[in-house]
PyMOL CGO cylinders between C-alpha atoms (Angstrom):
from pymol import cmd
from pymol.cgo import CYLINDER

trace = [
    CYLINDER, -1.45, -17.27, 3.55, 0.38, -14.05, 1.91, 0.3, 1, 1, 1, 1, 1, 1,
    CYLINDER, 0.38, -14.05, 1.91, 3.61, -14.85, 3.61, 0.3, 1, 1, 1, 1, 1, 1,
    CYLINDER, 3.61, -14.85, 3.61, 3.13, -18.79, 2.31, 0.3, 1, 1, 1, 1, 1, 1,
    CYLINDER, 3.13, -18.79, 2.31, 2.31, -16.69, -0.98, 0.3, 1, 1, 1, 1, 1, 1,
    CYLINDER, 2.31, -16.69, -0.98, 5.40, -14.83, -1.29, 0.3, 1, 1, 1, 1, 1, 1,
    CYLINDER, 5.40, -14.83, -1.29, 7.74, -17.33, -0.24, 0.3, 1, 1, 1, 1, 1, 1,
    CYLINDER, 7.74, -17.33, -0.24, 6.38, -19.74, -2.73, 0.3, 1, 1, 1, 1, 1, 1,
    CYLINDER, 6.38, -19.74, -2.73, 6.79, -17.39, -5.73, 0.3, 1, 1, 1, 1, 1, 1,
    CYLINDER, 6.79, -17.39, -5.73, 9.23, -15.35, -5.41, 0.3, 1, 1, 1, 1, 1, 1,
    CYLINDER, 9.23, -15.35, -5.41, 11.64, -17.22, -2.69, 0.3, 1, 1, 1, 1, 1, 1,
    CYLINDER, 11.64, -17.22, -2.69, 11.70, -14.69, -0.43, 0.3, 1, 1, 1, 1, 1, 1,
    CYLINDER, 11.70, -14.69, -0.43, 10.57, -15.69, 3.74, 0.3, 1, 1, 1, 1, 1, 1,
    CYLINDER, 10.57, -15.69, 3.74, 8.67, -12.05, 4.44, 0.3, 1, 1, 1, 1, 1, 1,
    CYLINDER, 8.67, -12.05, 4.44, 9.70, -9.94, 7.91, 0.3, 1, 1, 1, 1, 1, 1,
    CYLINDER, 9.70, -9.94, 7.91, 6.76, -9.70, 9.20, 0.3, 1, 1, 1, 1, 1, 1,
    CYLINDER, 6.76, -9.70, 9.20, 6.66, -5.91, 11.28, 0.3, 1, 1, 1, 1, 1, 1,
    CYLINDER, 6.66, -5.91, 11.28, 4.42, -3.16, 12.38, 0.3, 1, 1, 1, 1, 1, 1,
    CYLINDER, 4.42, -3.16, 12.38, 7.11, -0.55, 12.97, 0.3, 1, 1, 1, 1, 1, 1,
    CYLINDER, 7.11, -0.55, 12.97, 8.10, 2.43, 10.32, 0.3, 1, 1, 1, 1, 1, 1,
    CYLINDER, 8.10, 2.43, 10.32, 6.57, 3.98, 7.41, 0.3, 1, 1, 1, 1, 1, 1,
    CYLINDER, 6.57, 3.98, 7.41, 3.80, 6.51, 6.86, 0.3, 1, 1, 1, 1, 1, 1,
    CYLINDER, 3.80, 6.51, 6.86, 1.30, 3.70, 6.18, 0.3, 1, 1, 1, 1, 1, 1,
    CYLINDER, 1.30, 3.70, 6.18, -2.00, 3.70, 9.15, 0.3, 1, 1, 1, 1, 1, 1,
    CYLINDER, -2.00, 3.70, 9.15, -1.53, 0.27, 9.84, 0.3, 1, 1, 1, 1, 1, 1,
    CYLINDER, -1.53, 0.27, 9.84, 1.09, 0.33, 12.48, 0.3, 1, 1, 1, 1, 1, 1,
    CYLINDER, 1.09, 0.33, 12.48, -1.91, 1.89, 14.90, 0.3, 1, 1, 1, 1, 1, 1,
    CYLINDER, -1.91, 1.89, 14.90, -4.78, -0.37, 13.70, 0.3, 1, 1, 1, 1, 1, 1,
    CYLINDER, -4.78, -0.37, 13.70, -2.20, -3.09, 14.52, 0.3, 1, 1, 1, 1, 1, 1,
    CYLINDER, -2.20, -3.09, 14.52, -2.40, -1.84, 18.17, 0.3, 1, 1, 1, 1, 1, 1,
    CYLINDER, -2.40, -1.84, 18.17, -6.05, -2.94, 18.41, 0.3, 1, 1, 1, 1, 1, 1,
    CYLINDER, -6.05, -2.94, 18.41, -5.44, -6.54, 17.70, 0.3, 1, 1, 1, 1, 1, 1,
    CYLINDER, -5.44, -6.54, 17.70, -6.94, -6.66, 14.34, 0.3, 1, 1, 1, 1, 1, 1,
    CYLINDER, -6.94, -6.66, 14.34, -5.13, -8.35, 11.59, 0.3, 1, 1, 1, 1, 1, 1,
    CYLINDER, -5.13, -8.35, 11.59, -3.28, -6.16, 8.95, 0.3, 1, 1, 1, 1, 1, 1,
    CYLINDER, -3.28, -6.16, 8.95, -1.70, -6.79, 5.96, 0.3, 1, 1, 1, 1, 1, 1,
    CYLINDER, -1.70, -6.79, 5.96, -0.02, -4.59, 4.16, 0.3, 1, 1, 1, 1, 1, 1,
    CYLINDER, -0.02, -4.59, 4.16, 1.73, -5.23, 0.27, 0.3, 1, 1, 1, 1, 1, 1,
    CYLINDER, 1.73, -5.23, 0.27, 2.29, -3.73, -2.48, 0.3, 1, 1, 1, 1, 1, 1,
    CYLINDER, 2.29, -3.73, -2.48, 5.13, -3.00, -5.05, 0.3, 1, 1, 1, 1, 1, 1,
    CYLINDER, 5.13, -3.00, -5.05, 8.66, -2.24, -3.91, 0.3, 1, 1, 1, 1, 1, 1,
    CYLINDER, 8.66, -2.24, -3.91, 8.21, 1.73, -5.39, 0.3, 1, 1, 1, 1, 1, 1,
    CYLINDER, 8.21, 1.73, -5.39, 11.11, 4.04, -4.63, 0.3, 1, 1, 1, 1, 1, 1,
    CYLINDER, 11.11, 4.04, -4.63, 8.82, 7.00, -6.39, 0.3, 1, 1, 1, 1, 1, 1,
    CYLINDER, 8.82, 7.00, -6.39, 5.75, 6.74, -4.70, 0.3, 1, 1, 1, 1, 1, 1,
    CYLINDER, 5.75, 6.74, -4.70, 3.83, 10.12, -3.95, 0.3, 1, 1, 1, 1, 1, 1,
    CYLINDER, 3.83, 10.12, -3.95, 6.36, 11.86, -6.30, 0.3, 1, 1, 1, 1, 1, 1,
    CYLINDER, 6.36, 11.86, -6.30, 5.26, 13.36, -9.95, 0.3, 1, 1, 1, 1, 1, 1,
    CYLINDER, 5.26, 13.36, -9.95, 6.00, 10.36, -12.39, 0.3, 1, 1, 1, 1, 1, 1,
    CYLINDER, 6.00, 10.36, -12.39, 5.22, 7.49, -9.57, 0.3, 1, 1, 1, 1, 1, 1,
    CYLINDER, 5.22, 7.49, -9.57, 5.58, 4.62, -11.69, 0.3, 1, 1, 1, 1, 1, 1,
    CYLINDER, 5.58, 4.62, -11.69, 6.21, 0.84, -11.05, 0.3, 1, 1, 1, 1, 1, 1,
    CYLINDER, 6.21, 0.84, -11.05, 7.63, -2.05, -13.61, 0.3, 1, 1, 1, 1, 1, 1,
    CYLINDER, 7.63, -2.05, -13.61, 5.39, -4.61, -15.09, 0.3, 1, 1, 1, 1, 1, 1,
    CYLINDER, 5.39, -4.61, -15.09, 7.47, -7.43, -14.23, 0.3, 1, 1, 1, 1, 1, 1,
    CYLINDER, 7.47, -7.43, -14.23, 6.18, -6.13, -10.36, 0.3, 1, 1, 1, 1, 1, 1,
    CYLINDER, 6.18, -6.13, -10.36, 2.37, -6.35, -11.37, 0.3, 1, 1, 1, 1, 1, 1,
    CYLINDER, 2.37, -6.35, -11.37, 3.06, -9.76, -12.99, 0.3, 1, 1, 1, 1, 1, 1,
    CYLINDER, 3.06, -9.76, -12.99, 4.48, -10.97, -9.64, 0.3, 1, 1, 1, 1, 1, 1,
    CYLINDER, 4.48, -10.97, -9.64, 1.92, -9.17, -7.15, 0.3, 1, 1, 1, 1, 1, 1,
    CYLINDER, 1.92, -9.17, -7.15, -0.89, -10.81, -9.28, 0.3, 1, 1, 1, 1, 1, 1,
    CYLINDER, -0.89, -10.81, -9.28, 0.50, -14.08, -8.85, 0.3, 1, 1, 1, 1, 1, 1,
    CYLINDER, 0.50, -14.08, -8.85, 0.81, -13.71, -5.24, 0.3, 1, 1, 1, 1, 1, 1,
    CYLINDER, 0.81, -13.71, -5.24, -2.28, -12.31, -4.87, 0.3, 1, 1, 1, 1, 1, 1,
    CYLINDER, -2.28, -12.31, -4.87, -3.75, -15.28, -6.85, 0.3, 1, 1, 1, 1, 1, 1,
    CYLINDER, -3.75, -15.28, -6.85, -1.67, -17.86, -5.00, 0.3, 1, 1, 1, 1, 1, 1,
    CYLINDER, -1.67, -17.86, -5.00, -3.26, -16.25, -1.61, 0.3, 1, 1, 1, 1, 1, 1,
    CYLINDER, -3.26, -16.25, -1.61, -6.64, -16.38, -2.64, 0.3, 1, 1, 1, 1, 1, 1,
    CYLINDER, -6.64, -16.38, -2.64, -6.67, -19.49, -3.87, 0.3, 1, 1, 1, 1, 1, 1,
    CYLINDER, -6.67, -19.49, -3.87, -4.76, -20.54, 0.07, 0.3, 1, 1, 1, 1, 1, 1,
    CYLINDER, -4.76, -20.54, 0.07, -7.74, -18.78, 1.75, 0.3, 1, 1, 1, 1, 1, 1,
    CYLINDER, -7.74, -18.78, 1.75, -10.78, -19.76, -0.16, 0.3, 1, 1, 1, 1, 1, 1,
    CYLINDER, -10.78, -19.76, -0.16, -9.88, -23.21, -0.71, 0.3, 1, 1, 1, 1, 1, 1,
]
cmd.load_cgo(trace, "trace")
């Protein structure tokens, strides 16, 4: 439903991966549970002054919105 999400508004067909980054999710993939992980593109995060554009909220609300409304019907 996210990747349908994402492709829908914003163009982009999602990799879909469990390898690199910091994030815990690469080892709670290795039990077999689904993970999703996605967020803002932020090339500050964990630094003083993290910030992110609003143009990026705007779209990750829409996706987010566009998922819901795939999974709850």
């Amino acid at each position: 439903a996210l990747s349908r999400a994402i492709q829908e508004r914003t163009g982009i067909t999602p990799t879909l991966s469990t390898t690199g980054g910091t994030s815990d999710g690469r080892f709670i993939a290795k039990t077999a549970a689904q993970v999703v992980e996605f967020g803002v593109c932020n090339h500050s995060i964990h630094q003083i002054n993290e910030y992110t554009s609003v143009a990026e909220l705007n779209a990750l609300t829409k996706i987010y919105q566009r998922t819901l409304e795939q999974l709850l019907g």
